[in-house]
Backbone as XML, in Angstrom:
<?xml version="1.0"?>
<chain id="A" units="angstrom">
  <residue number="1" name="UNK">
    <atom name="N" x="-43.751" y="59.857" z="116.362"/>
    <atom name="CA" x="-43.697" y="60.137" z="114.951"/>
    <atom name="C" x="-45.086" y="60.583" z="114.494"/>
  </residue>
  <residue number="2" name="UNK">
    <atom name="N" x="-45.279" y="61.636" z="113.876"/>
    <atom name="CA" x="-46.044" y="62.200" z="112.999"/>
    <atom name="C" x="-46.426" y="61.874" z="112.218"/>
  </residue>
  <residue number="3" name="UNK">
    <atom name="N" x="-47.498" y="61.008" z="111.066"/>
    <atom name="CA" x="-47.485" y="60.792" z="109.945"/>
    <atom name="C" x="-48.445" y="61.344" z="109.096"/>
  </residue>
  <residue number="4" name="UNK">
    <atom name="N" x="-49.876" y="61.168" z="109.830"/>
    <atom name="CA" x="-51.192" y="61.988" z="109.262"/>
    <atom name="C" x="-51.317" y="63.712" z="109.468"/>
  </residue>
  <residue number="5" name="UNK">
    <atom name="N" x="-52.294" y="63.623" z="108.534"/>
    <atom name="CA" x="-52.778" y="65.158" z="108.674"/>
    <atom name="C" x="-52.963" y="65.819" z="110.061"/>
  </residue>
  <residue number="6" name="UNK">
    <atom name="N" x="-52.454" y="66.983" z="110.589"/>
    <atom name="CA" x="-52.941" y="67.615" z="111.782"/>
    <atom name="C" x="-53.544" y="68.643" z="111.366"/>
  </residue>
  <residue number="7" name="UNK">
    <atom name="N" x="-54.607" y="68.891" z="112.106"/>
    <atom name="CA" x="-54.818" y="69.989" z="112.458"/>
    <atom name="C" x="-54.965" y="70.893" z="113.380"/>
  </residue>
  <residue number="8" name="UNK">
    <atom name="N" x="-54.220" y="70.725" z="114.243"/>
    <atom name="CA" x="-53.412" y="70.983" z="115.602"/>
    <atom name="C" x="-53.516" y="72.666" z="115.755"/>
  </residue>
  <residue number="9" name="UNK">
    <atom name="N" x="-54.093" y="73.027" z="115.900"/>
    <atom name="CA" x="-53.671" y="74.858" z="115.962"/>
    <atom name="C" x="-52.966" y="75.284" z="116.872"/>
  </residue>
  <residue number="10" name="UNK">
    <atom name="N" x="-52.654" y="74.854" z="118.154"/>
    <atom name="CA" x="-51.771" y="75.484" z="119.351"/>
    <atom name="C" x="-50.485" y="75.212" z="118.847"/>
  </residue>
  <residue number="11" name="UNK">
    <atom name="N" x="-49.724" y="75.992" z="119.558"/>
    <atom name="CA" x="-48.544" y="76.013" z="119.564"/>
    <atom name="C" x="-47.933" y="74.309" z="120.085"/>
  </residue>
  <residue number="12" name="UNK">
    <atom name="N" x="-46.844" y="73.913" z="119.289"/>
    <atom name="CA" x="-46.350" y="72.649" z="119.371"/>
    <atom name="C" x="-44.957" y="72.960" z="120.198"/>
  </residue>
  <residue number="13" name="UNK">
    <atom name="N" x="-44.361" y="72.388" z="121.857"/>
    <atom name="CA" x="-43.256" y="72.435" z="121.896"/>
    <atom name="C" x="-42.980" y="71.171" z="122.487"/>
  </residue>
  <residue number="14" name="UNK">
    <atom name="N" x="-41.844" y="70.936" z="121.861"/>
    <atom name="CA" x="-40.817" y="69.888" z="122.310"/>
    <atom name="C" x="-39.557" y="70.329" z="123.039"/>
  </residue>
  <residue number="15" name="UNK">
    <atom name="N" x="-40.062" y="69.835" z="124.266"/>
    <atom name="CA" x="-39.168" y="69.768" z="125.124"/>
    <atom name="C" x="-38.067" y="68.582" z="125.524"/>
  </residue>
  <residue number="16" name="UNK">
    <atom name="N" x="-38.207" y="67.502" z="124.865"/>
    <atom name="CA" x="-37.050" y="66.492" z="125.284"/>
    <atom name="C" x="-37.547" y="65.378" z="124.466"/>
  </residue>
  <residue number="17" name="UNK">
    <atom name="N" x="-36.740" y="64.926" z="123.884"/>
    <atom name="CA" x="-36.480" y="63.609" z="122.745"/>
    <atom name="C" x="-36.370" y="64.067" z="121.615"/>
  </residue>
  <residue number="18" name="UNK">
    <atom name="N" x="-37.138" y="63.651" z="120.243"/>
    <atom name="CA" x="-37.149" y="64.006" z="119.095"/>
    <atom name="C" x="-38.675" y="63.866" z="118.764"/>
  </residue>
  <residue number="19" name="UNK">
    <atom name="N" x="-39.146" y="64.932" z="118.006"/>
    <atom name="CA" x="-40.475" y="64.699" z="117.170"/>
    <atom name="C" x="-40.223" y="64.554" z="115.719"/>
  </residue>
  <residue number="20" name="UNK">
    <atom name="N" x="-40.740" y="63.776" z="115.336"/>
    <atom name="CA" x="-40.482" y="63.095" z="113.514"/>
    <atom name="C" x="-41.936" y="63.274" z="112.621"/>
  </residue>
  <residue number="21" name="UNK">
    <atom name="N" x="-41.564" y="64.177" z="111.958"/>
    <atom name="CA" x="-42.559" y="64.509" z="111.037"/>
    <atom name="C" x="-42.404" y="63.833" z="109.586"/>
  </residue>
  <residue number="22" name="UNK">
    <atom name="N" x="-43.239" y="63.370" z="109.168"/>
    <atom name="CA" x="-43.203" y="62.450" z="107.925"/>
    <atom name="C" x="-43.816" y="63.132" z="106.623"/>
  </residue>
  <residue number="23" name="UNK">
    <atom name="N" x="-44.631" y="64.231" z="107.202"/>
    <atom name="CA" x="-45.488" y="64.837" z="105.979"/>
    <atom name="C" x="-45.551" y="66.970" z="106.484"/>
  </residue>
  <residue number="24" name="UNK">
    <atom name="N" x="-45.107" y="67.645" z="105.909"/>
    <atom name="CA" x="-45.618" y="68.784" z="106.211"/>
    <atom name="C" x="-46.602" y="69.505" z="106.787"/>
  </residue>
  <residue number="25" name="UNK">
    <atom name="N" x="-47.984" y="68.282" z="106.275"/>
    <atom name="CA" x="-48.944" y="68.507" z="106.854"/>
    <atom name="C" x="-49.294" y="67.944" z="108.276"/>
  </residue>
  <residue number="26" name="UNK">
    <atom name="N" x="-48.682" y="67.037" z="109.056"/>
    <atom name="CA" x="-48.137" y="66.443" z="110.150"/>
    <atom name="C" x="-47.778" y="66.932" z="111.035"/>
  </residue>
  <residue number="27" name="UNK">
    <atom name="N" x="-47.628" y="68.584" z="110.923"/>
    <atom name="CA" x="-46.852" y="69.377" z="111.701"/>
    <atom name="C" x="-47.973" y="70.254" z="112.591"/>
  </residue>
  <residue number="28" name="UNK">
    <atom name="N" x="-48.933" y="69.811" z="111.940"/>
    <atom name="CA" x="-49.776" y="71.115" z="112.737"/>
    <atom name="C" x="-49.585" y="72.246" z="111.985"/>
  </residue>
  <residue number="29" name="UNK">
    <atom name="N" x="-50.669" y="73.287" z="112.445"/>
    <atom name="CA" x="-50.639" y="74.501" z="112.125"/>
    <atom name="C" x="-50.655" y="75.805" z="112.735"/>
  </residue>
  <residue number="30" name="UNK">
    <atom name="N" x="-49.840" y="75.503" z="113.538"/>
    <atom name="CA" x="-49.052" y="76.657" z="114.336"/>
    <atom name="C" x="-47.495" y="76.920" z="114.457"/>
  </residue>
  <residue number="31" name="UNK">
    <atom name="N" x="-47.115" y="77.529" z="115.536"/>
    <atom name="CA" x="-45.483" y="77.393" z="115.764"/>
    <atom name="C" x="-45.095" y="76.632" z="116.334"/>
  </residue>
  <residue number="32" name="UNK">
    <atom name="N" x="-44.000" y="75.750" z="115.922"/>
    <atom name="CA" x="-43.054" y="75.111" z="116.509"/>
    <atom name="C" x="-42.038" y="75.196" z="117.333"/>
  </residue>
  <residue number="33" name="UNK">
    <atom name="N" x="-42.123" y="75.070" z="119.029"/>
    <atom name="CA" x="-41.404" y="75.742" z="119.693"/>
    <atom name="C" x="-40.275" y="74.593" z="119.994"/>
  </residue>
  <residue number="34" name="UNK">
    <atom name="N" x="-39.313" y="74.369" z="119.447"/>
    <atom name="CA" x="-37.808" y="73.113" z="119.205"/>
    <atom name="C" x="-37.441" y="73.508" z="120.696"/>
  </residue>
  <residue number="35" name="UNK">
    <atom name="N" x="-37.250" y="72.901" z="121.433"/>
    <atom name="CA" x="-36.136" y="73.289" z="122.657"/>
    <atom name="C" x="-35.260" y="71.375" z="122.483"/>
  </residue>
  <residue number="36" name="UNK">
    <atom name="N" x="-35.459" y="70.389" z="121.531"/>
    <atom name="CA" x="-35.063" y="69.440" z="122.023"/>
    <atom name="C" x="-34.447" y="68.899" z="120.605"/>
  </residue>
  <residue number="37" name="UNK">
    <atom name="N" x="-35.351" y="68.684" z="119.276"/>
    <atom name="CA" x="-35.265" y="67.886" z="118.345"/>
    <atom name="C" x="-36.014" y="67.763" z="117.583"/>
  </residue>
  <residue number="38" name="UNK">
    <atom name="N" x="-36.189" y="68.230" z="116.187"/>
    <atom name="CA" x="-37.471" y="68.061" z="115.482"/>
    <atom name="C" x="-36.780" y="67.608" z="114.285"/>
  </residue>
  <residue number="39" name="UNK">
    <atom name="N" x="-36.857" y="66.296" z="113.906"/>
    <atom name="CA" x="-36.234" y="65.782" z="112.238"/>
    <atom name="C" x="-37.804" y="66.021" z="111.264"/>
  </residue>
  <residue number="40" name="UNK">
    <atom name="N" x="-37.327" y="66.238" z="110.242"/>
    <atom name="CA" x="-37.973" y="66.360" z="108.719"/>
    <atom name="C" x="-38.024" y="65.154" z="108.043"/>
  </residue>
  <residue number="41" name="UNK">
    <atom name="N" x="-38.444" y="63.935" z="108.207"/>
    <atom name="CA" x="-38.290" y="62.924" z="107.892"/>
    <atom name="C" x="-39.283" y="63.125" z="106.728"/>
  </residue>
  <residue number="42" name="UNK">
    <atom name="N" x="-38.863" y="63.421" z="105.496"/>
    <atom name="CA" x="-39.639" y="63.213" z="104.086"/>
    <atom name="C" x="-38.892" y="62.897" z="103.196"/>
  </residue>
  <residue number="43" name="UNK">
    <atom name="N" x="-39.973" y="61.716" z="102.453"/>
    <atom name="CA" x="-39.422" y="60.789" z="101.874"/>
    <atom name="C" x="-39.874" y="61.822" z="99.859"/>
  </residue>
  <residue number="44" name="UNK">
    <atom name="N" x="-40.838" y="62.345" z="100.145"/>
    <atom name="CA" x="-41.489" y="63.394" z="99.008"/>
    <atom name="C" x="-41.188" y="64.431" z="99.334"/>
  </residue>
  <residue number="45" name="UNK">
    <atom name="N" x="-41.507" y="65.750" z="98.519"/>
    <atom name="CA" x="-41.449" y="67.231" z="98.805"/>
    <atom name="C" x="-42.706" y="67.278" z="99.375"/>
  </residue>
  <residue number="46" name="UNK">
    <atom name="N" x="-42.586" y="68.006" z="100.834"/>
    <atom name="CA" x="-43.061" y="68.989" z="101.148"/>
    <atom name="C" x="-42.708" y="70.536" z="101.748"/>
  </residue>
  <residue number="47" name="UNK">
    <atom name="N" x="-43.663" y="70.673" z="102.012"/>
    <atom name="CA" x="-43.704" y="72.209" z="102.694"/>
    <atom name="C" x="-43.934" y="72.446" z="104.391"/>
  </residue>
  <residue number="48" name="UNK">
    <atom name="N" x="-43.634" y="72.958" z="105.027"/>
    <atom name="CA" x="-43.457" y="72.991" z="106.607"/>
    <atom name="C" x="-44.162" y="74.748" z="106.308"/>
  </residue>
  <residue number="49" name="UNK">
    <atom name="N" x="-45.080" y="74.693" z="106.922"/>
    <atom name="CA" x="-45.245" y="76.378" z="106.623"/>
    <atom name="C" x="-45.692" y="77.037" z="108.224"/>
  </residue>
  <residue number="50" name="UNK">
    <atom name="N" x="-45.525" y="76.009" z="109.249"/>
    <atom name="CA" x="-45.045" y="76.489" z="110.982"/>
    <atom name="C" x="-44.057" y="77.242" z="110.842"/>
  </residue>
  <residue number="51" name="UNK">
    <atom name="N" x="-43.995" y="78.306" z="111.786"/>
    <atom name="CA" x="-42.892" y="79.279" z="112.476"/>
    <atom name="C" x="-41.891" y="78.349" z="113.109"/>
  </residue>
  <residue number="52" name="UNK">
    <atom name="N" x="-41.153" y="78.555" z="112.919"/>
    <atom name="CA" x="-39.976" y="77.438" z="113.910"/>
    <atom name="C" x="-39.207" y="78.300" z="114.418"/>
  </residue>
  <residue number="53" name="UNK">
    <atom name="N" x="-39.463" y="77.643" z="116.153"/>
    <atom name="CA" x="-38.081" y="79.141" z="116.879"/>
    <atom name="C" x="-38.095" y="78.007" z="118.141"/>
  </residue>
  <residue number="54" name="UNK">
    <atom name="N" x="-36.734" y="78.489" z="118.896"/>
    <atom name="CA" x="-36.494" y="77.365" z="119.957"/>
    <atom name="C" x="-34.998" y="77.157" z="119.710"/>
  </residue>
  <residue number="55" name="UNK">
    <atom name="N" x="-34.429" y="76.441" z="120.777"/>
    <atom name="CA" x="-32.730" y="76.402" z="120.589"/>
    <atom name="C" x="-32.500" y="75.024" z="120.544"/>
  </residue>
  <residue number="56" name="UNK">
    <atom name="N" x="-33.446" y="74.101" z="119.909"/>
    <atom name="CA" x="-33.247" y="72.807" z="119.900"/>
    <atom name="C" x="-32.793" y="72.339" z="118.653"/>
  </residue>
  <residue number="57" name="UNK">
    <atom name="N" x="-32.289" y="71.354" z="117.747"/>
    <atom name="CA" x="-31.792" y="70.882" z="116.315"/>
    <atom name="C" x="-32.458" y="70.613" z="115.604"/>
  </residue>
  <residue number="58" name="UNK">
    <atom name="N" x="-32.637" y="71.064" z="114.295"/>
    <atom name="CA" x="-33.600" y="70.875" z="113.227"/>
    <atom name="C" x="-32.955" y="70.031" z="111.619"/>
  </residue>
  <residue number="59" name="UNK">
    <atom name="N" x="-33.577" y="68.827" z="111.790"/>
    <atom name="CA" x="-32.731" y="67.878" z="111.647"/>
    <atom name="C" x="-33.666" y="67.636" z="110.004"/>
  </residue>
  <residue number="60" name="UNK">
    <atom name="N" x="-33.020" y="67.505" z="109.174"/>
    <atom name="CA" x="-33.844" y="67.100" z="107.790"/>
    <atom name="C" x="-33.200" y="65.506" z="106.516"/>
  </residue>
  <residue number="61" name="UNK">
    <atom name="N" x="-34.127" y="65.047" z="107.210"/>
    <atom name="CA" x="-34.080" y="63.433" z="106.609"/>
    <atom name="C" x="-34.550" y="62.927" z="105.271"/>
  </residue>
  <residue number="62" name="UNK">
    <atom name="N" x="-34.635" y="61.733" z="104.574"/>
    <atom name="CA" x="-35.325" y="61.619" z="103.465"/>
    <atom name="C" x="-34.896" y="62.331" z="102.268"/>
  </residue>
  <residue number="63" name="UNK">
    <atom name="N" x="-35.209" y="61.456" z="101.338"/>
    <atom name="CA" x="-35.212" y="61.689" z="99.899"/>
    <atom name="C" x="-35.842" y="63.333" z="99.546"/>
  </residue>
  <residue number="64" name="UNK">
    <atom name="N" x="-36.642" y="63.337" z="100.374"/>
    <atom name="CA" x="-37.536" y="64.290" z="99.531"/>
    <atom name="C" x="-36.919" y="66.159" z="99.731"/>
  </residue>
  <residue number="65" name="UNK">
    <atom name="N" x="-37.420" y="67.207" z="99.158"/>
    <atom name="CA" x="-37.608" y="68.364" z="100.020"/>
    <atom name="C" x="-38.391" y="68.851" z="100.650"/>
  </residue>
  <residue number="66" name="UNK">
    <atom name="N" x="-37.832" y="69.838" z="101.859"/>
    <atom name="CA" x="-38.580" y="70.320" z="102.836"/>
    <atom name="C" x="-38.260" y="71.445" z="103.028"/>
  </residue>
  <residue number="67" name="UNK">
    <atom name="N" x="-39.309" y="72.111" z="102.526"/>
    <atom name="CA" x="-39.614" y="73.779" z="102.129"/>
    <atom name="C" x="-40.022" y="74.476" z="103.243"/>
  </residue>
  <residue number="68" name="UNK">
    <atom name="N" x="-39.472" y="75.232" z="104.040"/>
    <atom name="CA" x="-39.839" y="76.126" z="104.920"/>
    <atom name="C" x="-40.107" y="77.471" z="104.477"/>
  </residue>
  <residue number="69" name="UNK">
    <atom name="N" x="-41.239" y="77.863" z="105.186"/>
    <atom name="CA" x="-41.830" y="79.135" z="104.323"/>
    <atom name="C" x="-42.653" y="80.127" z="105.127"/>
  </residue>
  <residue number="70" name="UNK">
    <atom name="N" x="-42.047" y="79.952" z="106.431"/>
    <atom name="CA" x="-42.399" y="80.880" z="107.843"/>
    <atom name="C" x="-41.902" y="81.522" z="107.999"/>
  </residue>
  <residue number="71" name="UNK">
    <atom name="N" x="-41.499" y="82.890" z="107.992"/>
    <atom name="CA" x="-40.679" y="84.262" z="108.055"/>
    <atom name="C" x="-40.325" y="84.035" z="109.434"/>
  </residue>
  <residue number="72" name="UNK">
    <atom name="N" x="-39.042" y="84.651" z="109.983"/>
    <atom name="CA" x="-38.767" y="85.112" z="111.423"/>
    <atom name="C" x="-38.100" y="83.583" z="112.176"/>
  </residue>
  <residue number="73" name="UNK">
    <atom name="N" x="-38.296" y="82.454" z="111.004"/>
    <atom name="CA" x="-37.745" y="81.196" z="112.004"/>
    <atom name="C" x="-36.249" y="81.329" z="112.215"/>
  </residue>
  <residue number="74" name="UNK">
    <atom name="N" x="-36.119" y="80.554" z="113.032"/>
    <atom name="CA" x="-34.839" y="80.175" z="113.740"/>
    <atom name="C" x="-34.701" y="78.771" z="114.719"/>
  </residue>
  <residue number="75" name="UNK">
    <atom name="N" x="-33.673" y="78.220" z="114.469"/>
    <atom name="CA" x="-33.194" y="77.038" z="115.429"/>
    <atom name="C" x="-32.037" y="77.207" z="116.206"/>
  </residue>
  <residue number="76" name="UNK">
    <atom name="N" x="-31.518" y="75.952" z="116.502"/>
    <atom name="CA" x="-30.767" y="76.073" z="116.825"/>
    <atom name="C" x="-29.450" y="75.213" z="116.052"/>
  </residue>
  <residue number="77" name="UNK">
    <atom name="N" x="-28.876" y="74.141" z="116.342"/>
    <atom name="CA" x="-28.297" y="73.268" z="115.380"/>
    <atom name="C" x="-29.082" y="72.774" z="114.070"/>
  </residue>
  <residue number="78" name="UNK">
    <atom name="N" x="-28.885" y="72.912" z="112.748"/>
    <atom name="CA" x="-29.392" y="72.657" z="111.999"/>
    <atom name="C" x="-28.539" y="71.355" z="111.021"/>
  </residue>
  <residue number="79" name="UNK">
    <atom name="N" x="-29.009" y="70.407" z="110.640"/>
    <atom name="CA" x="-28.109" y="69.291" z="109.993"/>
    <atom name="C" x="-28.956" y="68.853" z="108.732"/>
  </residue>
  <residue number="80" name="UNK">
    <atom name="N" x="-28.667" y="68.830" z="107.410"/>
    <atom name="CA" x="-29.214" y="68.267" z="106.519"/>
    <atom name="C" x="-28.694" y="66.992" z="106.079"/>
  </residue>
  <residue number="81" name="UNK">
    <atom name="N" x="-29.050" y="65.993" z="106.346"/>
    <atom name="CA" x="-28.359" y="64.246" z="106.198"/>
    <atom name="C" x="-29.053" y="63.994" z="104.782"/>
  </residue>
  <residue number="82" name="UNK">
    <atom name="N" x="-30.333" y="63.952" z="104.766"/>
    <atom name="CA" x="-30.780" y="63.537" z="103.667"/>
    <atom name="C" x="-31.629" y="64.560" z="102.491"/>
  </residue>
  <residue number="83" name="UNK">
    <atom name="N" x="-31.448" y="64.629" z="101.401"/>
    <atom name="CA" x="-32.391" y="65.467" z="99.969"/>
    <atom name="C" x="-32.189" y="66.891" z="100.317"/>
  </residue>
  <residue number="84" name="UNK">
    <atom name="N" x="-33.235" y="67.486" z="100.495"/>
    <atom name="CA" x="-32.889" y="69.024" z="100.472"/>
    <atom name="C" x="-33.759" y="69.383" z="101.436"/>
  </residue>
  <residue number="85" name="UNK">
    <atom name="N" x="-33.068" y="70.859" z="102.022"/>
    <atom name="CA" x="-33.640" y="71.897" z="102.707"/>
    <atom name="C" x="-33.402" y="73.281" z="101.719"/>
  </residue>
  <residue number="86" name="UNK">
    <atom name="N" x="-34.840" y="73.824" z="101.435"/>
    <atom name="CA" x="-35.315" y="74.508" z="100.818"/>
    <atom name="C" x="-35.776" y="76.109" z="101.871"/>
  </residue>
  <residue number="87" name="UNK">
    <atom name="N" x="-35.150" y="76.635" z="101.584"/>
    <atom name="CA" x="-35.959" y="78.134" z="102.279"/>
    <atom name="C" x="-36.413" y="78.905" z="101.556"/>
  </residue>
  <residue number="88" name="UNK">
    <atom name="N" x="-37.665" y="79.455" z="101.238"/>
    <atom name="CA" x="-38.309" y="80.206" z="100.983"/>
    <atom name="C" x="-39.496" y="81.249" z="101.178"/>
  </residue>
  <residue number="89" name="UNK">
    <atom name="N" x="-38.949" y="81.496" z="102.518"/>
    <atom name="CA" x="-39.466" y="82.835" z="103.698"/>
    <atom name="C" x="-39.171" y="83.691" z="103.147"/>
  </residue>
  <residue number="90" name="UNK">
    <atom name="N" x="-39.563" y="84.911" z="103.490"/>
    <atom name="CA" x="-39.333" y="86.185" z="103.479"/>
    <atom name="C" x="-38.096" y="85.981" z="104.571"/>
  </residue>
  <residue number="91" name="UNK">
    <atom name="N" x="-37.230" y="87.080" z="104.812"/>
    <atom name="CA" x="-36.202" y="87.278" z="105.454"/>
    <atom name="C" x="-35.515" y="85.910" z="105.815"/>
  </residue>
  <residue number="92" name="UNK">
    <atom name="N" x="-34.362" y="86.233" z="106.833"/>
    <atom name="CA" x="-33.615" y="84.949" z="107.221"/>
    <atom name="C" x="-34.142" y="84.386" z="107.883"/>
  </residue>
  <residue number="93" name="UNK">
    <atom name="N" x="-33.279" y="83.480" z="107.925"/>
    <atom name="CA" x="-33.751" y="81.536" z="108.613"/>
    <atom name="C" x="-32.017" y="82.051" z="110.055"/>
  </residue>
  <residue number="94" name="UNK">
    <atom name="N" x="-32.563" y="81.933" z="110.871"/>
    <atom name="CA" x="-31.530" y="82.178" z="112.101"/>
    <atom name="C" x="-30.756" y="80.882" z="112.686"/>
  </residue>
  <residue number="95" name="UNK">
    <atom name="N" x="-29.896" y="80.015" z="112.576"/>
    <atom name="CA" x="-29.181" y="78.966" z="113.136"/>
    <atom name="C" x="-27.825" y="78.998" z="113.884"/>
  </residue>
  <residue number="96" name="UNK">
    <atom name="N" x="-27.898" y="78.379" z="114.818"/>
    <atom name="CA" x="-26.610" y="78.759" z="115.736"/>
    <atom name="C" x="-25.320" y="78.027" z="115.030"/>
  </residue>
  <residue number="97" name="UNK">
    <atom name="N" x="-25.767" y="76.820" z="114.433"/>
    <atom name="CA" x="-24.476" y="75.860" z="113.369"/>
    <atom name="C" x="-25.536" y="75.557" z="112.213"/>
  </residue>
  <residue number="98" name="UNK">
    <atom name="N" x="-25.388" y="75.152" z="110.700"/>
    <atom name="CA" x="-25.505" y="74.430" z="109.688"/>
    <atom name="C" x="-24.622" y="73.789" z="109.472"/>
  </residue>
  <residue number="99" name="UNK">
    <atom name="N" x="-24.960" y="72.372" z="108.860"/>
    <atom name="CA" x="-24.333" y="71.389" z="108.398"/>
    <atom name="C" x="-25.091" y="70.805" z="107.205"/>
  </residue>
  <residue number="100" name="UNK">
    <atom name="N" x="-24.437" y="70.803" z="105.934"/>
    <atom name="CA" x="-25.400" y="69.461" z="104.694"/>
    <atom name="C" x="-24.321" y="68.262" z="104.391"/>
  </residue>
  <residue number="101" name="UNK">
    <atom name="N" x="-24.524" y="67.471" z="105.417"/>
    <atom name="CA" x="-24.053" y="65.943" z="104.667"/>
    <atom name="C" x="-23.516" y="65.793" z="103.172"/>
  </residue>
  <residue number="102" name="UNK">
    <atom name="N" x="-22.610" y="65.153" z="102.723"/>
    <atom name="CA" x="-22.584" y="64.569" z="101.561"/>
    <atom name="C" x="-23.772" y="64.181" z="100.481"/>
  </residue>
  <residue number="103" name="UNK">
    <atom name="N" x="-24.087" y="64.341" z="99.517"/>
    <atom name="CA" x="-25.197" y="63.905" z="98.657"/>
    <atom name="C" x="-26.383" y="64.907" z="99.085"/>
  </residue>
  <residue number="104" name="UNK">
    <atom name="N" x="-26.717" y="65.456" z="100.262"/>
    <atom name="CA" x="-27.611" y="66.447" z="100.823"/>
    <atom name="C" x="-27.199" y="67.689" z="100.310"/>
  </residue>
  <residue number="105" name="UNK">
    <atom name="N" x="-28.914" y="68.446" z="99.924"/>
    <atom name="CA" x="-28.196" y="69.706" z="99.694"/>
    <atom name="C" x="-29.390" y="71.112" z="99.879"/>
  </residue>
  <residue number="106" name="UNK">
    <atom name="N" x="-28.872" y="72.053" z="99.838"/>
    <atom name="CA" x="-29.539" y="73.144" z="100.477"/>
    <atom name="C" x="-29.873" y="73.993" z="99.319"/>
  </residue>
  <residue number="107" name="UNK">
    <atom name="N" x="-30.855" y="74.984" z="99.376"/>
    <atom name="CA" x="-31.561" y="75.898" z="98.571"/>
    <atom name="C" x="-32.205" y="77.020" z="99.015"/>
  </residue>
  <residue number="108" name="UNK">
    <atom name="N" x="-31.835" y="78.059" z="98.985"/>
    <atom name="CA" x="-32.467" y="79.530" z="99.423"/>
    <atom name="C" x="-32.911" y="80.102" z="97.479"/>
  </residue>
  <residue number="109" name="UNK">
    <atom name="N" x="-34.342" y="79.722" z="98.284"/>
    <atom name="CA" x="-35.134" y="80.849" z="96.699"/>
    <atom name="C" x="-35.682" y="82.243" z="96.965"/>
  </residue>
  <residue number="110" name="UNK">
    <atom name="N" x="-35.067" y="82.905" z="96.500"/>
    <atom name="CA" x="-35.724" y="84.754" z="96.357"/>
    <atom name="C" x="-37.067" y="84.043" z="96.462"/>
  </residue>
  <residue number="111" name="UNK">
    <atom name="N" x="-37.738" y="84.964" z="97.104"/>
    <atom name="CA" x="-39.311" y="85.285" z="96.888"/>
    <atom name="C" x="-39.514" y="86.451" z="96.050"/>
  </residue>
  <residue number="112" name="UNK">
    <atom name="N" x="-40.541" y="86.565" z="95.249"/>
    <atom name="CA" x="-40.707" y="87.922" z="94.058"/>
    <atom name="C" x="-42.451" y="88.213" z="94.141"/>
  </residue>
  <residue number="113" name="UNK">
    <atom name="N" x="-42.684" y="89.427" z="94.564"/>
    <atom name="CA" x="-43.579" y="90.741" z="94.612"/>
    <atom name="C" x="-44.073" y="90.549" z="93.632"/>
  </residue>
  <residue number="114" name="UNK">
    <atom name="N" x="-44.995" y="90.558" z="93.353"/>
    <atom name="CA" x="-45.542" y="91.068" z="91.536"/>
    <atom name="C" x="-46.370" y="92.573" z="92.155"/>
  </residue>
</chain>
């Protein structure tokens, strides 16, 4: 589990179990390469602003939202159990299944040019 600040610059991959991120900033600051399990465990809003690509499940937990805002991502199984998943990339978010739980809920915001 993830909880503090990273500042991790390489590329992050998970290859087998689950990695649990607690804070956006927790994630490092590079791409996220999923081949296994990565939950969103936030209990507040944040922001995830890693590339996410990989054919592993991207799992989003907690009260809070979790704003993705990396152009070009993609997973693989995607499940929202808990608060919201928020997209607000440029172009699509790529998933092989979505699912939002009961009481969970999802949000795609236009981005706008000035």
């Amino acid at each position: 589990m993830l909880t503090g600040v990273n500042f991790y610059s390489g590329t992050t991959t998970v290859n087998q179990g689950r990695l649990i991120g607690t804070h956006g900033s927790s994630l490092g600051l590079a791409e996220i390469d999923n081949q296994a399990e990565l939950e969103l465990a936030f209990e507040q809003n944040e922001i995830v602003n890693n590339q996410l690509s990989g054919s592993g499940s991207l799992i989003k937990s907690g009260a809070g939202i979790g704003s993705l805002t990396a152009s070009g991502s993609s997973q693989g199984d995607v499940q929202v159990n808990g608060g919201t998943l928020q997209f607000t990339q440029n172009g699509s978010f790529g998933a092989a299944s979505y699912n939002t739980a009961s009481g969970a809920t999802t949000h795609s915001l236009p981005i706008h040019h000035c």
